[in-house]
C-alpha positions in Angstrom: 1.1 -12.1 -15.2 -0.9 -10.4 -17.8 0.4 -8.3 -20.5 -0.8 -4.9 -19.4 0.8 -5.8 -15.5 4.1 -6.8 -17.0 4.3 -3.9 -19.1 3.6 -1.6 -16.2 6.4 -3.1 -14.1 8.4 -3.4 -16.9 7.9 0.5 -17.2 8.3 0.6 -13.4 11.8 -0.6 -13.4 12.9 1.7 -16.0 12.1 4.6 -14.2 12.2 3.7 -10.4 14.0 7.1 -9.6 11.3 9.2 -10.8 8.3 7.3 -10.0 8.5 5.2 -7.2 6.3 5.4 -3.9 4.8 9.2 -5.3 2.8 10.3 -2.6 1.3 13.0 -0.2 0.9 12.7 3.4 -0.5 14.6 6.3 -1.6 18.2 5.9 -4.9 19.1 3.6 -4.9 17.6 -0.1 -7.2 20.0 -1.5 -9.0 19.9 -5.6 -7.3 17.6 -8.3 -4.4 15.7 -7.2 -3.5 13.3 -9.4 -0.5 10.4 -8.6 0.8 7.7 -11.2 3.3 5.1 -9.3 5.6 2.5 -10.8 8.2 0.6 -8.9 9.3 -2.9 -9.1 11.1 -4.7 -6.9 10.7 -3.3 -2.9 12.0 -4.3 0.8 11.8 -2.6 3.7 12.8 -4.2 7.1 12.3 -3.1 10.3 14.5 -5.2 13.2 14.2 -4.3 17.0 11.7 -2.7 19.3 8.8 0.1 18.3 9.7 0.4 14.6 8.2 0.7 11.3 8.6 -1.3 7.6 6.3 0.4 5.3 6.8 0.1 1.4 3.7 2.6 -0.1 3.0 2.6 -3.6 0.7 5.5 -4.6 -1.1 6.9 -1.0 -2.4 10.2 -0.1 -3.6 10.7 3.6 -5.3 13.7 5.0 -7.9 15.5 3.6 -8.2 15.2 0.1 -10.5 16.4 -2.8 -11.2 14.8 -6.4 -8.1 12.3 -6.0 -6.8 9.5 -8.8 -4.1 7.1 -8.1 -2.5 4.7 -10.6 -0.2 2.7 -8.6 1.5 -0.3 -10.1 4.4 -2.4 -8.0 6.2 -5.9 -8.5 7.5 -7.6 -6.0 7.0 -6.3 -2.6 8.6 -7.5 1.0 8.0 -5.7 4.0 9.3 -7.5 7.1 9.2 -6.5 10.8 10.9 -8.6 13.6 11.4 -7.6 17.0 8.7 -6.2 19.5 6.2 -4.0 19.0 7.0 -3.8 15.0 5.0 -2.5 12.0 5.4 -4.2 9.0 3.0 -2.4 6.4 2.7 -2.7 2.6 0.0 -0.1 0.6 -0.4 -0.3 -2.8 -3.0 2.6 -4.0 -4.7 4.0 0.1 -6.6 7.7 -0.5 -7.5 7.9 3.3 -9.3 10.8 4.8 -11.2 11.3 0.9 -14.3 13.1 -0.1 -15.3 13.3 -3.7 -14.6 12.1 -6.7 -11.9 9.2 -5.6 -10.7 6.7 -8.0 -7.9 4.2 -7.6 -6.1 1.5 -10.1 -3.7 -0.7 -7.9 -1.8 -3.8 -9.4 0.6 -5.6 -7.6 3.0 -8.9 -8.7 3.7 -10.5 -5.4 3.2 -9.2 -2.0 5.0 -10.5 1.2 4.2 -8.9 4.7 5.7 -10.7 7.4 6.1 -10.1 11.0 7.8 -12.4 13.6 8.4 -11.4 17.6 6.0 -9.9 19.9 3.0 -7.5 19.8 3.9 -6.6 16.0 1.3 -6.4 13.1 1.7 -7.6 9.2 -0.7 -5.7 7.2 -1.7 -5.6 3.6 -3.7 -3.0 1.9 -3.9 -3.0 -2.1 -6.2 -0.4 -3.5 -8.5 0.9 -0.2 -10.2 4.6 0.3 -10.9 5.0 3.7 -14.2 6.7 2.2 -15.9 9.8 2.3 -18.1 8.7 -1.0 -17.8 8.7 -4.9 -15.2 6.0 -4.7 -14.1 3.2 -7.5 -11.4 0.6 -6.4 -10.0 -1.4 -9.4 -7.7 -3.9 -8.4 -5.4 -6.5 -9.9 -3.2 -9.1 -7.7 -0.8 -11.4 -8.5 -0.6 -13.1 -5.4 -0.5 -11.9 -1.5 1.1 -13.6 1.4 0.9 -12.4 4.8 2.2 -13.7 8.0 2.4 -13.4 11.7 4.3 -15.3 14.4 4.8 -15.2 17.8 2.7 -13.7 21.1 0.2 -11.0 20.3 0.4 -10.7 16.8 -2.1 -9.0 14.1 -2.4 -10.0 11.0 -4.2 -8.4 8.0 -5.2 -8.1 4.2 -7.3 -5.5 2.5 -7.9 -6.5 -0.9 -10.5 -3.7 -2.7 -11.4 -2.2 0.6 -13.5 1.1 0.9 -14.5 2.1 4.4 -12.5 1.3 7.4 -10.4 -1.8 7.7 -10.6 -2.6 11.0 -6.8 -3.3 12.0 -4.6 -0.9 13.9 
């Protein structure tokens, strides 16, 4: 881990309560919106039928203006077992953008797993989801993603600026 990654999560565990998983969601986002995320360790678990494991670090969704997100996270396990699960981990996302978009993501480890049937593991560290003037920076420690079962889906988005292609 490199200094500037262990500092940030180093500062991320010493103030989890005010900082971790900032974001805005749904609605219109609408001139300078500006998030700075730290957490360290996360896991979210999501057992049954039809459910949702989602650890987000950073994210707005909607509409949004001239958006900047700093989002910086340790280790993170999201885990979905069952049938028709989501397990989901987003370090950074903008979504819906336009203008002016510019995100820093660094993660430690990264752990989405999702076991049954019909569920999806997805990965997404830094992303936009477009709408122009966009710069990704990214920094990864290491990513692990797995599927098992009938009719799973698996994905990582690493970077990512346009549409990712699993749903």
């Amino acid at each position: 881990m490199n200094k500037s990654l262990g500092f940030a999560v180093a500062l991320g565990l010493a103030s989890c309560a005010s900082l971790s998983l900032a974001q805005v969601q749904g609605g219109v986002v609408r001139g300078n919106t500006e998030i700075d995320a730290a957490v360290g360790a996360q896991t979210v678990v999501a057992i049954g039928a039809n459910n949702q494991a989602k650890n987000r670090v950073g994210v707005v969704q909607g509409n949004a203006g001239s958006t900047s997100i700093n989002a910086v996270a340790g280790a993170q396990t999201t885990i979905a077992a069952g049938v028709g699960n989501k397990a989901q981990s987003n370090i950074g996302v903008a979504s819906n953008t336009g203008g002016n978009t510019q995100i820093n993501a660094a993660v430690g480890n990264m752990t989405t797993i999702a076991a049954g049937v019909h569920n999806t593991a997805k990965t997404n560290i830094g992303v936009v989801k477009d709408r122009s003037n966009a710069k990704v920076t990214v920094g990864v420690g290491s990513v692990t993603n797995v599927v098992g079962g009938a009719g799973q889906k698996g994905c990582i988005n690493i970077g990512t600026k346009g549409t990712d292609g699993c749903n």
